[in-house]
C-alpha positions as CSV (number, residue, x, y, z in Angstrom):
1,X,16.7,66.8,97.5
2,X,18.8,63.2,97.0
3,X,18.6,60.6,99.3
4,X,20.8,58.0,99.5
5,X,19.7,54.8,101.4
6,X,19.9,51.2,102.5
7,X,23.7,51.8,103.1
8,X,26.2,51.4,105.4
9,X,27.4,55.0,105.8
10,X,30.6,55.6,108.1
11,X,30.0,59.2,109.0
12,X,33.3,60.3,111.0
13,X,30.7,62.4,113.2
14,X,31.1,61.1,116.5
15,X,26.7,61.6,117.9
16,X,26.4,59.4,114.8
17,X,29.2,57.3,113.7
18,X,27.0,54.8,111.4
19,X,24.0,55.0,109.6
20,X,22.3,53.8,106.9
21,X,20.4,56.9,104.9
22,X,21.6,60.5,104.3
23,X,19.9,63.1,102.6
24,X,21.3,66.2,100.8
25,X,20.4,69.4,99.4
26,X,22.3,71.6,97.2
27,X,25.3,70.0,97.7
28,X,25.5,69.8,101.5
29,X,24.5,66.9,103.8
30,X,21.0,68.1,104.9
31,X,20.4,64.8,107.5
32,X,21.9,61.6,108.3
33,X,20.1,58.7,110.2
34,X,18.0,55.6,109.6
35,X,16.0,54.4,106.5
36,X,13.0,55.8,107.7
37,X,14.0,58.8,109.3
38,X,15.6,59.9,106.5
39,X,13.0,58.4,104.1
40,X,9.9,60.5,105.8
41,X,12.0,63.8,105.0
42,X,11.8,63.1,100.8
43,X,9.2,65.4,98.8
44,X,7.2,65.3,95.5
45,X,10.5,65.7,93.5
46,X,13.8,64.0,95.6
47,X,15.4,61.7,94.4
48,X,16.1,57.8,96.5
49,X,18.7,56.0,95.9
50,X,19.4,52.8,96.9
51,X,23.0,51.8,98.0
52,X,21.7,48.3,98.4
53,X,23.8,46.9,101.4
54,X,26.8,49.1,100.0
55,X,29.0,51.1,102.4
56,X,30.0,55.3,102.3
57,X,33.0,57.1,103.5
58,X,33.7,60.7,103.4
59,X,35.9,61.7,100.7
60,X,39.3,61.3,101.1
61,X,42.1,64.2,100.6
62,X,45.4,63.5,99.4
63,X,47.4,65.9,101.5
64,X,50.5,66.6,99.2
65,X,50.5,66.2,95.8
66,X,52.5,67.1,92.9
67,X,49.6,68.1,90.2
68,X,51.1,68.9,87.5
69,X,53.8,66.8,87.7
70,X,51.7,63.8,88.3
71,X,49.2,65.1,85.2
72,X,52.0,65.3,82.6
73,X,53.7,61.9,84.1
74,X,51.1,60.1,83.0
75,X,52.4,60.9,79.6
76,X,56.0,60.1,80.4
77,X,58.3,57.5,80.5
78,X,57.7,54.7,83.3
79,X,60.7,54.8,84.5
80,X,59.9,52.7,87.6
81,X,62.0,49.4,86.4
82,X,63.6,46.4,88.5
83,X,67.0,47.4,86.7
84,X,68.4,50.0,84.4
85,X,68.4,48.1,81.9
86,X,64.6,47.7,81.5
87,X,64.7,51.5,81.9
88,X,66.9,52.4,79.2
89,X,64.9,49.9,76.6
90,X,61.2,52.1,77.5
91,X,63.4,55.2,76.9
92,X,64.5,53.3,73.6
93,X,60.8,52.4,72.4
94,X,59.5,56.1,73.5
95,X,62.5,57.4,71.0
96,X,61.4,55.2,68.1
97,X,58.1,56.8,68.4
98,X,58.7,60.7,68.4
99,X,59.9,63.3,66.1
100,X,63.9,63.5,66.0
101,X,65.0,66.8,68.1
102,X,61.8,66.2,70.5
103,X,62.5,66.0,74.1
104,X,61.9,62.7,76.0
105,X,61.1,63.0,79.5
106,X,60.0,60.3,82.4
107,X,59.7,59.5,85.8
108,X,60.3,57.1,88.4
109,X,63.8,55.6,88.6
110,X,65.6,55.0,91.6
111,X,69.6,53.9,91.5
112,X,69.2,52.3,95.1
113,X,67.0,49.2,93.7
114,X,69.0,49.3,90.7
115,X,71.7,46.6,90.8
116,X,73.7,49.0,88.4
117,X,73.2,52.0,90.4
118,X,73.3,55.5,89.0
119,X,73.0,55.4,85.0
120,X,74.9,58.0,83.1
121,X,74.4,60.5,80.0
122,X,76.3,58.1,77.7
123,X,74.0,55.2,78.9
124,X,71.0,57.3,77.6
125,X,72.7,58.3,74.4
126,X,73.3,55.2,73.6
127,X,69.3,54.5,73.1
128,X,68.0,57.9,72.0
129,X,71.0,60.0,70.5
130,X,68.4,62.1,68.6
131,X,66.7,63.6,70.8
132,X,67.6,64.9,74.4
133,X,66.5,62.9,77.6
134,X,65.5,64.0,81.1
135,X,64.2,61.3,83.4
136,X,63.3,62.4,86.7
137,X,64.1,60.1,89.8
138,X,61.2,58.3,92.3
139,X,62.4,60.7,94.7
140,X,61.9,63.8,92.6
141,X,65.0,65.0,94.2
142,X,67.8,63.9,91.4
143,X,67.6,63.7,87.7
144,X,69.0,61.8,84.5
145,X,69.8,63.7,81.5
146,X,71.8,62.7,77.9
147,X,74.1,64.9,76.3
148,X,72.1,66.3,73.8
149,X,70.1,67.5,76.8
150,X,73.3,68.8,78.7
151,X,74.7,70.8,76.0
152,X,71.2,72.7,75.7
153,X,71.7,73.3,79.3
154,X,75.0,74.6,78.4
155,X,76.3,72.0,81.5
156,X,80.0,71.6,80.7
157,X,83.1,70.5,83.0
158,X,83.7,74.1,83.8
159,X,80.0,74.5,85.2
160,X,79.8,75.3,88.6
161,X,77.5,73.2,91.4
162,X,74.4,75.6,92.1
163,X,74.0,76.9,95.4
164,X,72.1,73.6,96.9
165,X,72.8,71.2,94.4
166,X,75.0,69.1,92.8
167,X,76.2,67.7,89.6
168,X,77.6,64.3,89.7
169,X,81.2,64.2,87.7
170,X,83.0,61.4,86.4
171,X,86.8,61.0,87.8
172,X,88.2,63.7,85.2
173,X,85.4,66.2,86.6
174,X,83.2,65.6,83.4
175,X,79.6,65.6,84.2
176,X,78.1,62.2,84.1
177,X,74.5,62.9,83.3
178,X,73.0,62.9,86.7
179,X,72.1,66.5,88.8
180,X,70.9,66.5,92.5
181,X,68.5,68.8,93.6
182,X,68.7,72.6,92.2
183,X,71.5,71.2,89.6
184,X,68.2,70.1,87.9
185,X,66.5,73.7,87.5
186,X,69.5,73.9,85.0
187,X,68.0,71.5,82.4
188,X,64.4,72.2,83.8
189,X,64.5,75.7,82.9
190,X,65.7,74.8,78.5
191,X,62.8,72.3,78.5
192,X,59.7,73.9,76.6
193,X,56.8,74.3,79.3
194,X,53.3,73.2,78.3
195,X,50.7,76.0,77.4
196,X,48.0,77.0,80.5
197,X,45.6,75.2,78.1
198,X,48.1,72.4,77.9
199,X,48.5,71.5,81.3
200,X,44.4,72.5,81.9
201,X,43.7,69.0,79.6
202,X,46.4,67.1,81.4
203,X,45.0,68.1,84.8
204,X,41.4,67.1,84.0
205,X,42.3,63.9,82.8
206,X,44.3,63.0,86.3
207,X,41.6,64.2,88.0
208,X,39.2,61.5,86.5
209,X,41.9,58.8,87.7
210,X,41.9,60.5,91.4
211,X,38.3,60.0,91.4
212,X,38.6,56.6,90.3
213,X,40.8,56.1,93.6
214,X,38.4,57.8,95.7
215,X,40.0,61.3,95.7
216,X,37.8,64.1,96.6
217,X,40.7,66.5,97.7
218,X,44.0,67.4,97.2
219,X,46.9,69.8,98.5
220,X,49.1,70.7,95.9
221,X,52.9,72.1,96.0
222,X,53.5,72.6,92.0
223,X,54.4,75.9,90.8
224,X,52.7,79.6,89.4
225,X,51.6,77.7,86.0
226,X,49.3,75.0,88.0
227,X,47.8,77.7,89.5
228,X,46.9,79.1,86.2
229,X,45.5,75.6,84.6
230,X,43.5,75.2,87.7
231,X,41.9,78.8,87.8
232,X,41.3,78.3,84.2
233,X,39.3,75.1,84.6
234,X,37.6,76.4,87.6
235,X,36.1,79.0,86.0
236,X,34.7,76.5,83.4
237,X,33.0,74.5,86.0
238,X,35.2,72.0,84.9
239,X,37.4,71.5,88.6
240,X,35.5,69.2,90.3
241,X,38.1,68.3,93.2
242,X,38.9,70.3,96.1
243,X,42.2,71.6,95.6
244,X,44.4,73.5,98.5
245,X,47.0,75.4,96.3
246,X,50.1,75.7,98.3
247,X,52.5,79.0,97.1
248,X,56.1,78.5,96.3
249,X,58.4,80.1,98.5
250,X,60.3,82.2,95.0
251,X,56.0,84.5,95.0
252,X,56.1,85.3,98.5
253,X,56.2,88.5,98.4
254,X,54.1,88.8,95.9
255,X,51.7,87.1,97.4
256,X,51.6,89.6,100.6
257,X,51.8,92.3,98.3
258,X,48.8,91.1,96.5
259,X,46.7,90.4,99.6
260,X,46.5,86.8,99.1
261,X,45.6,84.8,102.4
262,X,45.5,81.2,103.2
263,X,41.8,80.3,103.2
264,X,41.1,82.4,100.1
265,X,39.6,81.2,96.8
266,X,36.6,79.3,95.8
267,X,34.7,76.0,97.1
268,X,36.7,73.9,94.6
269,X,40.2,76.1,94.8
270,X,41.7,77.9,98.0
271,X,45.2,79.5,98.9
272,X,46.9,77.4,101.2
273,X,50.4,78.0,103.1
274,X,53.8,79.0,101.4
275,X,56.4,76.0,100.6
276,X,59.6,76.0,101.5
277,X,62.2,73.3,101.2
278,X,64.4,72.8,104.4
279,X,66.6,69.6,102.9
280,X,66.8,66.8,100.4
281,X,65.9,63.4,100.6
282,X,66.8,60.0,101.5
283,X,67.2,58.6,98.1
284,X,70.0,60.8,97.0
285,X,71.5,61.2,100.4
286,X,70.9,64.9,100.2
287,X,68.1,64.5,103.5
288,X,70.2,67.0,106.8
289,X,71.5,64.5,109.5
290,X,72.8,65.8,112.8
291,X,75.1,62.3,112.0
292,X,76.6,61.2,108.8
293,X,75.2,58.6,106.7
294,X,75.4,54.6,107.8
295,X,77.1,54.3,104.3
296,X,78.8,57.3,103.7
297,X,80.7,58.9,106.9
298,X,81.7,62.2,105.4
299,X,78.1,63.2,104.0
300,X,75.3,64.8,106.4
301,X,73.3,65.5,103.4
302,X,72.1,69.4,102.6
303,X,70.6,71.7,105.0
304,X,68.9,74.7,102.3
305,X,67.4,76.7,105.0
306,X,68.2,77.1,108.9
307,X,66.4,78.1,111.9
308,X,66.8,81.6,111.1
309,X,66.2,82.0,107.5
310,X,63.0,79.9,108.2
311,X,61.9,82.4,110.6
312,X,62.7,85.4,108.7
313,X,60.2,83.9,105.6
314,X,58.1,83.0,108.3
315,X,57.3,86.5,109.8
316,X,56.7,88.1,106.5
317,X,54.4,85.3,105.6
318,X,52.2,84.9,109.1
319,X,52.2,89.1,108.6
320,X,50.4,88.6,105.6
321,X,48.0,86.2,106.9
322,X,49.8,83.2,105.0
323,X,50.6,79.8,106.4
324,X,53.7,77.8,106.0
325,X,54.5,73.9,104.8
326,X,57.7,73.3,104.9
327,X,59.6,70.4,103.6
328,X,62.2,68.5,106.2
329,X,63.1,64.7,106.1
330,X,66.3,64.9,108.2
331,X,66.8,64.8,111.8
332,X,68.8,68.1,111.7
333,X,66.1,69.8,108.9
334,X,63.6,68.5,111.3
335,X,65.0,69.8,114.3
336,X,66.1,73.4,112.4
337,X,62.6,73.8,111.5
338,X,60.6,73.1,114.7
339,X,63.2,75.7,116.0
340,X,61.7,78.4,113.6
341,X,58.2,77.1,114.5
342,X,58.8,77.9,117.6
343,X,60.1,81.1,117.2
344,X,57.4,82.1,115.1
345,X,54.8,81.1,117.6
346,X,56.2,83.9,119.6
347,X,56.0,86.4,116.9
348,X,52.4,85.5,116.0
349,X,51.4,85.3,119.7
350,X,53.9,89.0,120.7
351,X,52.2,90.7,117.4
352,X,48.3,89.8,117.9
353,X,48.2,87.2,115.1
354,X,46.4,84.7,114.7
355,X,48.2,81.1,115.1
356,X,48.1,79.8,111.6
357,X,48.0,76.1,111.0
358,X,51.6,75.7,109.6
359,X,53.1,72.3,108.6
360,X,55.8,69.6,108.1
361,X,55.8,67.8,105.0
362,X,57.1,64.4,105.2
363,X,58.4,64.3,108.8
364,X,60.3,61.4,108.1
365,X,63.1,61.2,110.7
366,X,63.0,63.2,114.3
367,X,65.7,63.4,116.8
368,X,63.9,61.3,119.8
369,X,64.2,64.7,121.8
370,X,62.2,66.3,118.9
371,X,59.4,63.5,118.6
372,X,56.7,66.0,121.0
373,X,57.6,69.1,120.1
374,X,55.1,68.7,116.9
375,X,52.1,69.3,119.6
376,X,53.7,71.4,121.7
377,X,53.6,73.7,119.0
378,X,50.5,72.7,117.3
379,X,52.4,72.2,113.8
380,X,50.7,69.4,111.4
381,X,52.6,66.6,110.5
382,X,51.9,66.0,106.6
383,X,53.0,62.8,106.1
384,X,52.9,60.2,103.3
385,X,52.9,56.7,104.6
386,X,53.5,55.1,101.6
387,X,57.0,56.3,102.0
388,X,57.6,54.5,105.0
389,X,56.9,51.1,102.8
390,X,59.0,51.9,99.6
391,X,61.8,53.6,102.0
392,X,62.3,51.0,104.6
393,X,65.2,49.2,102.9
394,X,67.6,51.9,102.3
395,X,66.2,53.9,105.6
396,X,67.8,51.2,107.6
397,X,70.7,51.2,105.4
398,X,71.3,54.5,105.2
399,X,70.1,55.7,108.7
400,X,70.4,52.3,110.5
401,X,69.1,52.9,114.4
402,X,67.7,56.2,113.4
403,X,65.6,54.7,111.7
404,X,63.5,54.0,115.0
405,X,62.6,57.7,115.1
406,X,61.6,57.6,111.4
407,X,57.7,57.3,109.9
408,X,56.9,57.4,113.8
409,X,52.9,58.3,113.0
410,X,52.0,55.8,116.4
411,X,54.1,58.2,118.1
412,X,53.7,61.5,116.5
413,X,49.7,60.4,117.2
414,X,49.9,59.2,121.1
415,X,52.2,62.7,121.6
416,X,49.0,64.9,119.8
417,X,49.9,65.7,117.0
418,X,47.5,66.1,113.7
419,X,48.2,64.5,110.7
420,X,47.7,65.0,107.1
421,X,48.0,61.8,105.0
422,X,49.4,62.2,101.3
423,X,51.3,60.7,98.6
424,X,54.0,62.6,97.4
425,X,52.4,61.9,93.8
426,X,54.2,61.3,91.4
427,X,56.8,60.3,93.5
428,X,54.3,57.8,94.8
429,X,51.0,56.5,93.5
430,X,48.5,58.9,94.7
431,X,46.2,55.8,95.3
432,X,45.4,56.3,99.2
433,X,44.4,52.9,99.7
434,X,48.2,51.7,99.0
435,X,49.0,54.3,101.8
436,X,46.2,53.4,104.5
437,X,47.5,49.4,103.7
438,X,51.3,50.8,104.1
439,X,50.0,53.1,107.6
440,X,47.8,49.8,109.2
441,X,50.7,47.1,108.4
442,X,53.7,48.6,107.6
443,X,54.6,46.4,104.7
444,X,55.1,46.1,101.4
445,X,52.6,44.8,99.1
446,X,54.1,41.8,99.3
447,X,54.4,41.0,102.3
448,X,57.5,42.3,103.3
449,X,59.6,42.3,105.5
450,X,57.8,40.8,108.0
451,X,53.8,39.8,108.9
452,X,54.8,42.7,112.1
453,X,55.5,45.0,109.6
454,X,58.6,47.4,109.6
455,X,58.8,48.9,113.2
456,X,55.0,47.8,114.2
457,X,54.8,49.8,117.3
458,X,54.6,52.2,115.0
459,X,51.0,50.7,113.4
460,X,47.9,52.8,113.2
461,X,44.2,51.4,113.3
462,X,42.3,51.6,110.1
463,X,40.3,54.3,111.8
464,X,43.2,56.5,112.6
465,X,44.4,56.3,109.0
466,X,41.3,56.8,107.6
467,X,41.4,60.2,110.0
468,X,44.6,60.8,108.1
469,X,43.1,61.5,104.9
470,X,40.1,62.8,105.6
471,X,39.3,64.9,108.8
472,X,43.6,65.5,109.1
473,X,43.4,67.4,105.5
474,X,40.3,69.1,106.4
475,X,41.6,70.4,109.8
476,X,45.0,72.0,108.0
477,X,42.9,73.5,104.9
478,X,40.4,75.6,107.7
479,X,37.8,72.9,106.0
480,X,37.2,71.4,109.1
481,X,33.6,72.1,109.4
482,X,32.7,71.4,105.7
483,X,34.8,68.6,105.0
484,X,36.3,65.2,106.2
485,X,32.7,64.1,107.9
486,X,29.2,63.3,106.8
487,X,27.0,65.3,109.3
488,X,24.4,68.2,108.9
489,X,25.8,71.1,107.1
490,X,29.1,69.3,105.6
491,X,29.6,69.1,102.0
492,X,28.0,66.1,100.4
493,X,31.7,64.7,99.1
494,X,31.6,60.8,99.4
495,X,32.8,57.5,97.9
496,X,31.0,53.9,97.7
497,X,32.5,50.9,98.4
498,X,31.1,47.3,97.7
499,X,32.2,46.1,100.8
500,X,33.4,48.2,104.6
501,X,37.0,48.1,104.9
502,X,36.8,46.7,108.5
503,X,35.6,43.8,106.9
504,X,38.9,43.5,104.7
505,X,41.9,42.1,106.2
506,X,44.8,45.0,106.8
507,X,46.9,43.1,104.4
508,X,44.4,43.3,101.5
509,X,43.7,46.9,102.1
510,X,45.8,48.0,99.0
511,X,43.0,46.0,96.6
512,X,40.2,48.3,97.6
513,X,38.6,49.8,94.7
514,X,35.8,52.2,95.4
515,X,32.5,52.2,92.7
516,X,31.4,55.6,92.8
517,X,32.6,59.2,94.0
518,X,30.6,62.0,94.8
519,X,31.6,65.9,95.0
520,X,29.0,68.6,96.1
521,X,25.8,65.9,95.7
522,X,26.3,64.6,92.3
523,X,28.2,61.7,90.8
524,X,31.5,62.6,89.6
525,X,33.3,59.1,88.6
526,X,31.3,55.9,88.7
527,X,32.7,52.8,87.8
528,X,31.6,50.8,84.3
């Protein structure tokens, strides 16, 4: 037995929302209450430890995550610049660095804080013409490429767009370096993959950062090979965090065919729900709008999947026991997809299945005729509100009034609905502190734009936010009775701050650092 004691614990269990000693046993919260309560319970061989003063939350879960991609961006390019210029001089120093022929990749740029805008292959060429370039954007939903990179593509003037993408051409129809959504599978797929065991060692050293951030969870939408990194390391003992491994929408039917069910796997890896992409994004103006763009009146972005395609997927997946997550930013993707939902809560209910706990990802702008029907179907918003922060400029730009229906986590909240908190990682920093600060004050970091915040009717309490990354995640992943709380019976998965957050003014949120994280009972990251 470990007790921990002399804390201030935050439990999230409503008989006892705060206490100051907990005691576990084999990885599971055996008792929570007082000092002495908990204190008379210890035997001839448990171990006390005191917290001294020091306050306890349940682990938090980051709710969508990009694993792999955020593992191997930590090797990349930071591509997250002020200007394009800066940009182009990192891609400059990573090409004086690495073998001529070797491919440089990064991450991060986004052409609408760039006073430049869109870069272009020759721009890139320019600063590595040895070796071929692909720099993802912020938005994960664009990409940068040279020429060298290109012609192993085999991209020419006379390639075609790909169904749901686009490549951007110069005024003689030349492409100019830039690909929008599927356009970048055509790079993506010439680009050597790393090895199982490759991505394995890039996956355990994120997950040392995410428990540095006080990640004890996360839900992850990366593709077949994560899978196979993850299993691997979870064999060795060597997955610590809790992660809910989404399938891509291309192994459905595999998936049914195999038996796989959401819910199945291990305590540290599970099957979660099937991924499919609806739309775009803001960014790249490739987000489905029932109304063109503020900026751009002939462009309502790019619906990939209506009502009924959704719903076709949809019944093969809820026949085979598997949940879905679909991806929607747009009003009309938004609106196309609670359409399906709702269609295929008549199938599950007309067939005898159980009502699976399907999802949103992102959620980002409803139709105000759309904002309830979240609850009335009992669909999860999984939302990142870190996005509303870094978005809010070009969301008013781009979307201008509609922008009142857009991050709407007050009203998705006060209309019932459960949400998930994420990042979005990499396209985001997976550090849920910068989202609870974004969800409490909708601002920037800095300030901005206003000491309101952006649309502050739409604020959440620290408590509701803290909800959003711990007992929302639990509640999508079937966890709800293991994770997300410290009461009797829950696993002993738990962070230790030097000071409570409610003691912390909203607008310093973002600086809290946690000292320690716990997974099953023992001490996973503790800082030096």
């Amino acid at each position: 037995m470990k007790i921990l004691f002399n804390g201030r614990i935050y439990t999230n269990h409503p008989e006892q929302p705060i206490v100051s000693a907990l005691a576990i046993e084999q990885g599971r919260i055996l008792a929570i209450g007082s000092d002495d309560a908990i204190l008379s319970l210890a035997g001839p061989h448990t171990i006390r430890e005191n917290l001294e003063g020091k306050t306890v939350l349940p682990g938090l879960t980051d709710a969508h995550i990009h694993l792999e991609y955020y593992a191997r961006s930590l090797a990349t390019v930071d591509c997250e610049t002020l200007t394009r210029a800066e940009c182009l001089k990192r891609v400059a120093q990573r090409a004086r660095s690495v073998t001529p022929g070797q491919w440089i990749r990064g991450h991060g740029w986004n052409q609408n804080l760039w006073p430049e805008g869109f870069g272009s292959a020759s721009d890139l060429d320019q600063v590595a013409p040895n070796h071929p370039v692909y720099l993802t954007a912020k938005s994960v939903h664009a990409a940068w490429a040279n020429t060298a990179a290109l012609r192993l593509a085999g991209i020419t003037e006379h390639t075609p767009d790909p169904q749901g993408g686009k490549l951007l051409r110069d005024e003689n129809g030349r492409p100019t370096g830039i690909l929008l959504e599927t356009a970048m599978e055509l790079v993506e797929r010439v680009i050597p993959p790393p090895s199982v065991e490759e991505l394995a060692g890039d996956i355990e050293t994120a997950q040392r950062i995410l428990f540095s951030l006080g990640l004890t969870g996360v839900h992850d939408y990366d593709q077949a090979r994560c899978f196979s990194a993850l299993q691997v390391l979870d064999a060795r003992g060597a997955l610590k965090l809790r992660v809910v491994k989404g399938i891509p929408l291309e192994m459905l039917s595999e998936a049914t065919r195999l038996g796989l069910r959401s819910g199945f796997g291990s305590p540290h890896l599970r099957i979660g729900s099937v991924k499919l992409f609806a739309d775009g994004a803001l960014g790249p103006h490739t987000a489905a709008m029932l109304q063109p763009y503020e900026d751009n009146p002939g462009n309502t972005g790019i619906l990939f999947l209506d009502a009924e395609q959704i719903l076709e997927y949809g019944q093969q997946a809820v026949t085979g026991g598997l949940s879905l997550a679909i991806h929607a930013i747009g009003d009309r993707a938004n609106h196309e997809v609670l359409e399906a939902y709702r269609q295929l809560r008549a199938y599950e209910k007309r067939n005898g299945l159980a009502p699976l706990r399907h999802r949103i990802e992102h959620v980002q702008c409803l139709h105000p005729d759309d904002l309830g029907k979240l609850a009335e179907l009992d669909i999860i918003a999984s939302v990142q509100p870190i996005h509303a922060a870094s978005d809010m400029l070009i969301a008013d730009r781009y979307w201008g009034t509609r922008s009142q229906g857009a991050y709407a986590y007050r009203t998705l909240l006060e209309r019932g609905t459960r949400l998930a908190f994420g990042s979005d990682a990499p396209v985001e920093s997976p550090n849920p502190w910068w989202g609870i600060h974004a969800a409490v004050t909708r601002q920037r970091q800095d300030g901005t734009p206003s000491s309101e915040g952006w649309y502050p009717a739409q604020r959440l309490s620290f408590t509701e936010a803290l909800a959003g990354y711990t007992t929302g995640p639990a509640f999508a992943a079937g966890w709800e009775n293991a994770l997300g709380r410290l009461a009797p019976g829950f696993l002993a998965d738990l962070i230790l701050l030097d000071a409570s957050p409610l003691d912390i003014p909203p607008q310093e949120l973002f600086t809290v650092q946690p000292a320690a994280t716990m997974i099953d009972g023992e001490w996973v990251w503790q800082r030096e």
